[in-house]
C-alpha positions, 0 to 999 in steps of 0.5 A: 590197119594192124595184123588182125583179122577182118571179114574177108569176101571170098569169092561172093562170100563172106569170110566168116560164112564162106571159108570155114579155117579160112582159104588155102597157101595157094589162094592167099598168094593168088590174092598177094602176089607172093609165090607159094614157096616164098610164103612157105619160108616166110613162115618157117623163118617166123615173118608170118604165122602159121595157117590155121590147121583144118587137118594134118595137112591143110592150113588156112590163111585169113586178113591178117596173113594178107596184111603180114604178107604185104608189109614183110615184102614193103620192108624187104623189096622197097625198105630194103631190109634184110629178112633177119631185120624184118624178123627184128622189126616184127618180134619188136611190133609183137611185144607188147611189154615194148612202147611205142618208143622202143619199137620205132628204135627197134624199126631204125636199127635195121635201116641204119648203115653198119659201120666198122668198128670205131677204132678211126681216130676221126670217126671217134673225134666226130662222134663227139660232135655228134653227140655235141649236136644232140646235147646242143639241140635237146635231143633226147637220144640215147649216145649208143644209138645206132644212128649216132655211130653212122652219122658219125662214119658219114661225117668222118668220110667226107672229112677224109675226102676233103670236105670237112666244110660240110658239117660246118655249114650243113649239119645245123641246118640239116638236123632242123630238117630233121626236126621238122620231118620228124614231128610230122612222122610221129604226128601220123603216128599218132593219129592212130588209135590202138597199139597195134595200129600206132606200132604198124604205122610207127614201122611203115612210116620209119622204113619205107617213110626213109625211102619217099625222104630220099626220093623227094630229096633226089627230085628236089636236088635235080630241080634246084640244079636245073634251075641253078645251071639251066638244064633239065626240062621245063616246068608247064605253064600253070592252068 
């Protein structure tokens, strides 16, 4: 992993023996997938850098543009995040004054639901429950986090619409979830042995790590109301 070079076969070649200043904009979205006018914005809007130039007018693109273009279009096509997020989540990977810490808040950011201003009575109330729940389970989390603000307008909602129960019979439960899930997402984090590999996985795991939570939570409430109501389609038997 990580945004740096590597050997590149090009054609039968080798990268560093075949290409000299690396392979053109139109070879590099051959091989990506990612349409040249498409790359030509992404560099213009900072998500990939610059070819390197072989003359006025003749950039070439090795690896580790191959590797920027595939994890820019995982946030911005399955992670759903804007292109000004990703810019976000980039100059955050790019920093190394930044811990590892710091750039996993910065890859929650982007992904966390924009609420209005909490000027709502109810969403300021619940907000104190949340930051309750935190203290309650030794969180170590900052209150101004932007995780706070959204669960606390989640919550807020569904008390609007009648289920204040919710929270009280679910959250508890929901944040050991939460817990356990999280210690897995940091465990692989972890298993990676350069900064530049721990903050790229810390980005994919968080981003698009919400998306595969979400899927498997979907499959799982559609068994668990199969089985609860008795539809849905029948399970083979095992080999």
């Amino acid at each position: 992993m990580g945004l740096s070079a590597v050997v590149w076969p090009v054609e039968g070649r080798d990268w560093q023996e075949g290409v000299r200043g690396g392979v053109r904009v139109g070879e590099l979205s051959r091989r990506t997938g990612v349409s040249v006018p498409t790359i030509k914005y992404y560099v213009r809007e900072g998500l990939l850098p610059p070819g390197r130039l072989s003359s006025p007018n003749q950039a070439g693109y090795d690896e580790s543009h191959v590797r920027r273009l595939r994890l820019v279009r995982a946030l911005i096509d399955v992670g759903g995040c804007s292109v000004s997020a990703v810019r976000g989540v980039l100059e955050a990977v790019e920093d190394p004054s930044r811990s590892v810490h710091e750039v996993l808040g910065a890859a929650h950011d982007p992904m966390a639901p924009k609420p209005g201003a909490e000027q709502d009575e109810d969403v300021a109330e619940v907000r104190k429950e949340v930051v309750e729940l935190m203290r309650r389970r030794g969180w170590r989390v900052d209150e101004s986090a932007s995780a706070v603000r959204s669960l606390a307008a989640a919550l807020a909602a569904m008390r609007r619409l009648g289920h204040a129960r919710f929270a009280a019979q679910n959250l508890d439960a929901y944040a050991e979830a939460a817990e356990r899930v999280a210690a897995v997402d940091v465990a692989y984090v972890a298993g990676e042995s350069s900064r530049e590999d721990v903050v790229e996985a810390a980005v994919v795991g968080t981003v698009l790590g919400d998306v595969v939570l979400a899927s498997l939570r979907h499959l799982a409430q559609a068994d668990a109301s199969a089985r609860r109501y008795g539809e849905g389609p029948v399970p083979p038997p095992p080999a």
